[in-house]
GULOGU-348959 format. One line per field, with one value per residue (C-alpha): residue in three letters; x, y, z. Coordinates in steps of 0.02 Angstrom, whole numbers, plus 50000, padded with zeros to 5 digits. Example, Ala and Ser with C-alpha at 12.3 -4.5 7.8 and 13.67 -1.06 7.14 Angstrom:
% GULOGU-348959
drenlo <- (ALA;SER) $
x <- (50615;50684) $
y <- (49775;49947) $
z <- (50390;50357) $
% end
This chain:
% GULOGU-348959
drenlo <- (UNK;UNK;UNK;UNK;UNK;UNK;UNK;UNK;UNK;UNK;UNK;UNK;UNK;UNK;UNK;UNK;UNK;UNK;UNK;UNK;UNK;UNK;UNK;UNK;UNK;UNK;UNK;UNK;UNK;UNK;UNK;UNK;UNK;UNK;UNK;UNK;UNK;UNK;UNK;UNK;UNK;UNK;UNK;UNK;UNK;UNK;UNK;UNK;UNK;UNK;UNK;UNK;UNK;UNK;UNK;UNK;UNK;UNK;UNK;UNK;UNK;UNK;UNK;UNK;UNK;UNK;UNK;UNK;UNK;UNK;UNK;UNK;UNK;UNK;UNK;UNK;UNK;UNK;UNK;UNK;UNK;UNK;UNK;UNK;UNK;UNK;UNK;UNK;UNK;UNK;UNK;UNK;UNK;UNK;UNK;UNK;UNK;UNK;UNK;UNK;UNK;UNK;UNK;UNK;UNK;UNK;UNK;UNK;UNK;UNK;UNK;UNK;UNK;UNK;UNK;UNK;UNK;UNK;UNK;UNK;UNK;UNK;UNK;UNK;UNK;UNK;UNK;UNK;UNK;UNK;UNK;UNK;UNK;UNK;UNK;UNK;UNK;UNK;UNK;UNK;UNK;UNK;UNK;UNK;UNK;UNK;UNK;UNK;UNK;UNK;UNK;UNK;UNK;UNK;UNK;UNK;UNK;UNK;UNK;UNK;UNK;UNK;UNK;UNK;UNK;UNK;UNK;UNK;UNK;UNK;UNK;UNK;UNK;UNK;UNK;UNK;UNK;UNK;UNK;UNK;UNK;UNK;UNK;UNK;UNK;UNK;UNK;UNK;UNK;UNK;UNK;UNK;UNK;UNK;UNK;UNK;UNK;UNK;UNK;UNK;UNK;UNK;UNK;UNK;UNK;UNK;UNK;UNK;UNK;UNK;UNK;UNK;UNK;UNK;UNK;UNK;UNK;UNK;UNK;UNK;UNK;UNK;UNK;UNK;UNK;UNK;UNK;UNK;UNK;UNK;UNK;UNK;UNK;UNK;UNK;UNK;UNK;UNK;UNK;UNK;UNK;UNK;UNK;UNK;UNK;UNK;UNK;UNK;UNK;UNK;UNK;UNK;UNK;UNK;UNK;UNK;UNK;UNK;UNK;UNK;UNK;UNK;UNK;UNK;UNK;UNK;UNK;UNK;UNK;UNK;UNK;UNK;UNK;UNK;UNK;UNK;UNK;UNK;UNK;UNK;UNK;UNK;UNK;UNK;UNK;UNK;UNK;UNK;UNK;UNK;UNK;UNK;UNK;UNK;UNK;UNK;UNK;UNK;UNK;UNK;UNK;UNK;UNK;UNK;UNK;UNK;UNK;UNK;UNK;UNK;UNK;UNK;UNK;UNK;UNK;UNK;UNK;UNK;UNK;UNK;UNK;UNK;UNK;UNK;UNK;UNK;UNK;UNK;UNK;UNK;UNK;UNK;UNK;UNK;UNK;UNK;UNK;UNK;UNK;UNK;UNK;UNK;UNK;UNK;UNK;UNK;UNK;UNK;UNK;UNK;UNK;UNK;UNK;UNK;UNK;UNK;UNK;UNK;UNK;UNK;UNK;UNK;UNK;UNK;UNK;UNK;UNK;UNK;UNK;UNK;UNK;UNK;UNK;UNK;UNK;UNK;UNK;UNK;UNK;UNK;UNK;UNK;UNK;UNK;UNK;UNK;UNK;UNK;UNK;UNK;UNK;UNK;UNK;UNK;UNK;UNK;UNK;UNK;UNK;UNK;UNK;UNK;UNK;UNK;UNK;UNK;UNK;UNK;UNK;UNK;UNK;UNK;UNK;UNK;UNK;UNK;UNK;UNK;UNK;UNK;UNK;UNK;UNK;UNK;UNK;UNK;UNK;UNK;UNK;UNK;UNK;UNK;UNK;UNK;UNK;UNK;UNK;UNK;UNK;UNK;UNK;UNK;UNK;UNK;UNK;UNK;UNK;UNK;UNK;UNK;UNK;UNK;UNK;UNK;UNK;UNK;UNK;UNK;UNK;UNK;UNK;UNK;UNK;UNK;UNK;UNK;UNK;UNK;UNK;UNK;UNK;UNK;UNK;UNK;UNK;UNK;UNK;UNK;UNK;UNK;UNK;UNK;UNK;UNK;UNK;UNK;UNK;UNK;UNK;UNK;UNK;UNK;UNK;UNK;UNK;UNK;UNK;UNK;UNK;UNK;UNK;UNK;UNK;UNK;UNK;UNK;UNK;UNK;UNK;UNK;UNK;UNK;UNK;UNK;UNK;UNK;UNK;UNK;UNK) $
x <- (54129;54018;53833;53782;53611;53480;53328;53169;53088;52919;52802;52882;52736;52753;52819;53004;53124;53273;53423;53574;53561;53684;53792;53782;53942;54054;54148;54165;54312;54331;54477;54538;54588;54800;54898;54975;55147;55158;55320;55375;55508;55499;55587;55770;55744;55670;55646;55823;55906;55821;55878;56043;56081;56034;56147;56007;56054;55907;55960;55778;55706;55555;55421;55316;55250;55414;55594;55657;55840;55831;55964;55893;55858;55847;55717;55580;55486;55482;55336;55294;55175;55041;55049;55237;55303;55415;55483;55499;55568;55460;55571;55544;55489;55616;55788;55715;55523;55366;55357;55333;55145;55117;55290;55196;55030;55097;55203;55033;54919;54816;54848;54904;55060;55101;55237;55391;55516;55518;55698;55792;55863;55981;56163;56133;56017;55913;55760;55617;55551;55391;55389;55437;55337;55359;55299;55141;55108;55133;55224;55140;55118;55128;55029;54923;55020;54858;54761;54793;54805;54810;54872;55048;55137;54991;55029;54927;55039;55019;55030;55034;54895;54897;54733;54790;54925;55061;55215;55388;55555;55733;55830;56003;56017;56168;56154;55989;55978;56037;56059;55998;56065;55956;55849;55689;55556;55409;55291;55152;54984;54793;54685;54540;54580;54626;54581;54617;54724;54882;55014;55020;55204;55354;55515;55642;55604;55707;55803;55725;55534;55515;55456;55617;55573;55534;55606;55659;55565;55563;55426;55285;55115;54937;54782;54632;54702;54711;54842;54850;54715;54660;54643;54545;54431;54414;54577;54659;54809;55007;55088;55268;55253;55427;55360;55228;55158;55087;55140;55061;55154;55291;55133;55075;54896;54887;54918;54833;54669;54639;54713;54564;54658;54663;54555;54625;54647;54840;54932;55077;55153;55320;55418;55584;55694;55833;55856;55886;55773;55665;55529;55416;55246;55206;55037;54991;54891;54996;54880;54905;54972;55111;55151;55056;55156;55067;55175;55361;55446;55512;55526;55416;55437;55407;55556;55677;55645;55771;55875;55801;55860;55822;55899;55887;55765;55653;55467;55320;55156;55157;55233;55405;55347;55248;55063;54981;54799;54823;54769;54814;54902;55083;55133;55327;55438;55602;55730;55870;56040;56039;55878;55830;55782;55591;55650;55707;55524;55438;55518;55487;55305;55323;55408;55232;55124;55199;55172;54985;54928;54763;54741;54634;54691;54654;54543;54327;54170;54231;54233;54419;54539;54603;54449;54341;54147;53991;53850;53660;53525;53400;53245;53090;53081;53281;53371;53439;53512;53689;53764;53867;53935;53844;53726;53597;53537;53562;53515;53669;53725;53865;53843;53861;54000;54172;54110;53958;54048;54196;54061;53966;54139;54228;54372;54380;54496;54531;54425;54518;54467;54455;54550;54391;54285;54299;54316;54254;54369;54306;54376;54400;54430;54592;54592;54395;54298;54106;54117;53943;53906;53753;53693;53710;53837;53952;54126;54257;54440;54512;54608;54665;54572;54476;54311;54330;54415;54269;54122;54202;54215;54083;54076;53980;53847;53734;53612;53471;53321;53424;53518;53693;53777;53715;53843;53845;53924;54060;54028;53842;53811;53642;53627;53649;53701;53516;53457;53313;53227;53361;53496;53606;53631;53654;53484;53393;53225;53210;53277;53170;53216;53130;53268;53239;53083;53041;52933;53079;53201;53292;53262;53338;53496;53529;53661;53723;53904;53922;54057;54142;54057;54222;54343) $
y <- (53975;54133;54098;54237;54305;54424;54498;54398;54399;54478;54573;54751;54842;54762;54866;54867;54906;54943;54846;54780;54606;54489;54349;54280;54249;54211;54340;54507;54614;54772;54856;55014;55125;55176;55269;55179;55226;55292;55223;55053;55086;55067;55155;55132;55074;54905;54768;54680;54840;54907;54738;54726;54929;54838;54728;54575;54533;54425;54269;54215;54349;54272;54375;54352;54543;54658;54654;54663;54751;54932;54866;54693;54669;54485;54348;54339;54168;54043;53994;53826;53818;53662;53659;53618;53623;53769;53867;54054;54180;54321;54471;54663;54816;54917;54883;54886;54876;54774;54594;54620;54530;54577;54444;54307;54341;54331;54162;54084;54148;54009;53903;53890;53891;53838;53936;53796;53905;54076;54125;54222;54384;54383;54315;54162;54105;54007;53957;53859;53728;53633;53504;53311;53197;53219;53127;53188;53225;53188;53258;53430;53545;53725;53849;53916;54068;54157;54141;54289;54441;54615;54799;54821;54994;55034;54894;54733;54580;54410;54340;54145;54066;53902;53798;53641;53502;53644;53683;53742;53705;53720;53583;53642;53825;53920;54039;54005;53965;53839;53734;53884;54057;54203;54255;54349;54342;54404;54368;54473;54357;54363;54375;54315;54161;54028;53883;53764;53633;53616;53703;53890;53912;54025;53982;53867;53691;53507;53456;53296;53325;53247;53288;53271;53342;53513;53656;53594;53704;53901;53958;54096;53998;54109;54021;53972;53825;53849;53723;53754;53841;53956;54043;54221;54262;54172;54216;54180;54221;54250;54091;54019;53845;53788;53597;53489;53658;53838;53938;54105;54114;54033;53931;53884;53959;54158;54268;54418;54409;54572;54467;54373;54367;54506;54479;54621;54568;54600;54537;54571;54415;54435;54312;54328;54211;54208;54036;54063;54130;54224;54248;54386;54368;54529;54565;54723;54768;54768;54925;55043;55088;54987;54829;54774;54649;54505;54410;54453;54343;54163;54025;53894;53818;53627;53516;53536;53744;53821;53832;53790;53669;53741;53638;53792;53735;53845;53802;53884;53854;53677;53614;53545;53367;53431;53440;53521;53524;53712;53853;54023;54153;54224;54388;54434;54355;54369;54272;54381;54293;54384;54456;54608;54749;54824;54968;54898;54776;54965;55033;54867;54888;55070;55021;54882;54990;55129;54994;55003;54808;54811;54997;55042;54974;55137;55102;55106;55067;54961;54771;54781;54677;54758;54885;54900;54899;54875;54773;54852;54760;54840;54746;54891;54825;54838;54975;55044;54858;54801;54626;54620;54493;54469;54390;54518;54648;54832;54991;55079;55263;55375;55354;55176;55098;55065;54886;54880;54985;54862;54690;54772;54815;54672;54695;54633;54472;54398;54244;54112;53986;54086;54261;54332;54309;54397;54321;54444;54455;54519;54691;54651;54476;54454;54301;54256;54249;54230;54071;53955;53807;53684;53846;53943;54089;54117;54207;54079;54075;54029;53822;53824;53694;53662;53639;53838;53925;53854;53889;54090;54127;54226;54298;54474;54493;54629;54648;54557;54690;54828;54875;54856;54679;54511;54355;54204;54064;54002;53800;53817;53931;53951;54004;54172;54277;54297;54375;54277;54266;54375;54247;54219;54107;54046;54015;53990;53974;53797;53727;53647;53744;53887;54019;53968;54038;54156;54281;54443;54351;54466;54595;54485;54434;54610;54709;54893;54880;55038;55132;55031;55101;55045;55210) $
z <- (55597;55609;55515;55389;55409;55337;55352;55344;55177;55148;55040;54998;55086;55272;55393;55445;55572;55469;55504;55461;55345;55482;55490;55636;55737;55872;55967;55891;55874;55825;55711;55766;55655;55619;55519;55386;55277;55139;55054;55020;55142;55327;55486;55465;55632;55635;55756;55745;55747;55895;55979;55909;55970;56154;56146;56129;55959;55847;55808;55715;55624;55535;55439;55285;55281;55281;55322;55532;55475;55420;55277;55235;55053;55028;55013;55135;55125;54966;54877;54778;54639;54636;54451;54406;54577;54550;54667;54711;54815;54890;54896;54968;54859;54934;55056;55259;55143;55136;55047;54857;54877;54670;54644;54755;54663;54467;54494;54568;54432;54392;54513;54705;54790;54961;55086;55088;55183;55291;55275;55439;55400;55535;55501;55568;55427;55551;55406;55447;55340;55349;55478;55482;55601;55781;55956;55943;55746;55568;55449;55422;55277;55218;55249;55087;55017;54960;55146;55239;55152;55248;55216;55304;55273;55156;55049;55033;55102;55159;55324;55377;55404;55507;55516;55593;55537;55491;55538;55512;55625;55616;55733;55675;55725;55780;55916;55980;56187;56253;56427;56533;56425;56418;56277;56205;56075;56015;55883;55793;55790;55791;55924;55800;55719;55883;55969;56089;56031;56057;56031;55920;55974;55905;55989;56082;56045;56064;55914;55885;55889;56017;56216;56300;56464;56577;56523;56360;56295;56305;56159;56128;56140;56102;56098;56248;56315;56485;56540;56729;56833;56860;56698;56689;56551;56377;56317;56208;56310;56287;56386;56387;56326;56435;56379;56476;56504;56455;56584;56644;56804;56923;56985;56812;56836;56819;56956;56865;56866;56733;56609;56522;56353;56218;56065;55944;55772;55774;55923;56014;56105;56186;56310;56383;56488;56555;56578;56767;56882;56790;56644;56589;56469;56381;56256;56165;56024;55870;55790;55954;56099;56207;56295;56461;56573;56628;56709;56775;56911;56961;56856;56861;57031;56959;56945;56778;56740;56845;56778;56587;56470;56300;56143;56033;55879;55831;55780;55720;55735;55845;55989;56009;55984;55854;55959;55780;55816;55838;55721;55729;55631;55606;55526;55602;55746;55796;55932;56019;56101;56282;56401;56299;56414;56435;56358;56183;56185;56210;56061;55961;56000;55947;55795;55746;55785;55658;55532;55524;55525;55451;55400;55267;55078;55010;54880;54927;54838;54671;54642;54587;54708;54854;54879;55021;55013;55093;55014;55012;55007;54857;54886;54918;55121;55159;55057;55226;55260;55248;55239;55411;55528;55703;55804;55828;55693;55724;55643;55560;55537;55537;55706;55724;55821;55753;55773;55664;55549;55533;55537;55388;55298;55164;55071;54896;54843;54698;54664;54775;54655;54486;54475;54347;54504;54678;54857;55019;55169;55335;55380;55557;55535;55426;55336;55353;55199;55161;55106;55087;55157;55136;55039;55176;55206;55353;55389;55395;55400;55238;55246;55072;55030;54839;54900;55047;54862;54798;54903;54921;54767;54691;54497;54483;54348;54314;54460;54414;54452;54376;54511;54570;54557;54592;54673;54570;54651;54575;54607;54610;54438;54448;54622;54683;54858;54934;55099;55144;55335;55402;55333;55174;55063;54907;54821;54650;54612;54553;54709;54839;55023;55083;55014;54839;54825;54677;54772;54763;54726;54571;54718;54882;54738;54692;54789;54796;54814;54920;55019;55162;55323;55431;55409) $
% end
């Protein structure tokens, strides 16, 4: 988890170098900026019909963020509540539209609802449901509803967010590859919330969770678990997980040594297969531009791949014995019956990109939900200081980079853990939160958990020297967002550590809830 810092605390007549107030992190991404829609509608054109036209027909079309048929119109994923244990359907605003997030967000009002099924929109109703117990895991659970919320099409949505011991599968499927037939998929991800545990996979899995043998497999895998060397870069990388293996090549290891991974925050991964002779890895960034191939040749040259022997589940977001240590995070996928042809994947790509993953929410500067701001420091030494993300201060302008822009930019939430209240997501880190932790603050993806909707929820007051807004934590009411020592935390005056000290302190709590510098 990335540590949030500030500026170090001192008399209001020291000299400064003005920077921005940090949290420290990990690696950095930025968020380029796209052009988002305007309708509720989307291309009439969509993923499944651009398939289906090539005669590569989906046979999985999975998405919690918009519909994959121009014409589709029905449910998208089903919600349960933890208060009664009703259930819901999460619907579209619009035929060939966006998920109707304002549905998802009324029915779990006062409490929190877990995703229990992501329905498939092609005819062969392929659903996934959470996960029973496999070879090499538990019984798993849903992901939190609530977790990952981005703009899609201009409106807000909500993608999946897996953080470990979750997982959804269907082991009765009709028309999904089997014993050696051809078939593609792809899957939009993130490049910023990974790891590497076994397995973050979308695709062909056995029918029994269980291992069964090479090439039983034939599924999407993204993380950094470099299974065979060599392995270029950090990753995280697009690999076929064809079972007791992520593949990058025929040879296991990469053969492409400019592939080191791709860290954007919205991921193209595509693999296709056909069953044979022959598999492809593909990775893009979801927000721009097209597909790179990274690998396009032989099967694996190991005994049991060629030809395959897929068993035509379908799983999400573990392996096909159920391997869940993995995190990572799932927006759209889809499975096509036949090789689909470089051509169709291009226009696919085309068609992502032209739905703006990420883009701007189209509201700035306000504390109401969905808004996107920047927090100034007010005390006399720092009013030129933002609250940000990163290891390293930095001065910032209007001529920063689209990085520091994006690490000093938050979007406004809804309280995770009371809806009066406000939670911060990370502009360029969908699904991270400030969230504090032994009083201190750092960017963290949200687990659904009590005690995360807890610690990242904050409830604005009045700011306490006058100016703009001070934080107070939600579990911890008498402690406040402070930049102290060029960190943050949560702090008081009666407490005993360092940051609790009363010397500025309405000052250091005080916060100018200013324009978002990210465009």
């Amino acid at each position: 988890m990335a540590r949030v810092s500030v500026r170090k605390n001192v008399s209001a007549n020291s000299k400064w170098r003005k920077s921005l107030l940090s949290l420290a992190g990990t690696a950095v991404v930025v968020l380029a900026s796209v052009t988002t829609a305007s309708s509720a509608s989307a291309a009439a054109s969509l993923p499944c019909d651009i398939y289906g036209a090539a005669g590569t027909p989906c046979v999985g079309a999975h998405s919690t963020t918009r519909a994959l048929y121009g014409a589709y119109n029905g449910a998208l994923y089903q919600v349960q509540r933890a208060s009664d244990g009703a259930k819901s359907n999460i619907g579209l605003l619009a035929a060939g539209g966006y998920a109707n997030a304002a549905a998802q967000d009324s029915f779990c009002a006062g409490t929190t609802c877990l995703i229990t099924e992501i329905y498939d929109q092609s005819p062969r109703h392929n659903d996934l449901t959470i996960e029973g117990p496999g070879g090499a895991g538990g019984q798993d659970t849903g992901v939190p509803a609530d977790a990952l919320p981005v703009t899609a099409g201009g409106h807000q949505v909500y993608g999946a967010s897996f953080s470990g011991r979750m997982g959804y599968r269907d082991n009765t499927t009709t028309g999904v590859a089997r014993n050696g037939q051809p078939e593609g998929m792809y899957m939009i991800t993130s490049g910023t919330h990974v790891n590497g545990a076994c397995c973050f996979d979308y695709g062909n899995a056995e029918t029994n969770n269980q291992d069964t043998g090479n090439g039983h497999m034939d599924a999407l895998n993204f993380g950094t678990e470099c299974w065979f060397q060599p392995c270029y870069g950090a990753g995280p990388w697009v690999q076929a997980d064809l079972e007791n293996g992520l593949f990058q090549s025929s040879a296991g290891g990469s053969q492409n040594s400019s592939n080191t991974g791709i860290t954007a925050p919205f991921v193209t991964a595509l693999l296709k297969n056909n069953g044979q002779n022959f598999f492809a890895l593909k990775d893009g960034n979801a927000q721009s531009g097209g597909l790179r191939t990274t690998y396009s040749g032989p099967e694996p040259t190991r005994a049991g791949y060629s030809p395959m022997h897929q068993e035509g589940a379908i799983v999400l977001g573990t392996g096909g014995d159920n391997s869940n240590g993995s995190i990572g995070s799932f927006f759209e996928g889809v499975m096509t019956a036949g090789l689909p042809s470089d051509a169709a994947d291009n226009a696919v790509q085309s068609n992502v990109v032209s739905v703006g993953y990420g883009g701007p929410t189209g509201a700035t500067g306000t504390l109401n939900p969905g808004s996107e701001i920047s927090l100034r420091a007010t005390t006399a030494c720092c009013t030129s200081d933002y609250l940000r993300h990163r290891n390293n201060n930095a001065v910032i302008s209007p001529v920063s980079s689209t990085l520091d822009k994006s690490d000093a930019t938050w979007i406004v939430r809804r309280g995770l853990a009371n809806a009066s209240c406000v939670s911060f997501e990370s502009r360029n880190y969908p699904g991270d939160f400030l969230r504090h932790f032994d009083f201190q603050v750092f960017r963290q993806p949200m687990d659904g958990s009590a005690a995360f909707r807890a610690d990242a929820t904050f409830c604005p007051v009045a700011g306490k020297n006058g100016q703009g807004s001070s934080f107070r934590s939600y579990n911890y009411s008498g402690k406040y967002l402070r930049h102290y020592d060029n960190t943050v935390y949560i702090a008081d005056t009666g407490g005993a550590h360092a940051w609790d000290a009363a010397g500025s302190y309405n000052d250091d709590v005080s916060w100018v809830v200013a324009q978002p510098w990210a465009p």
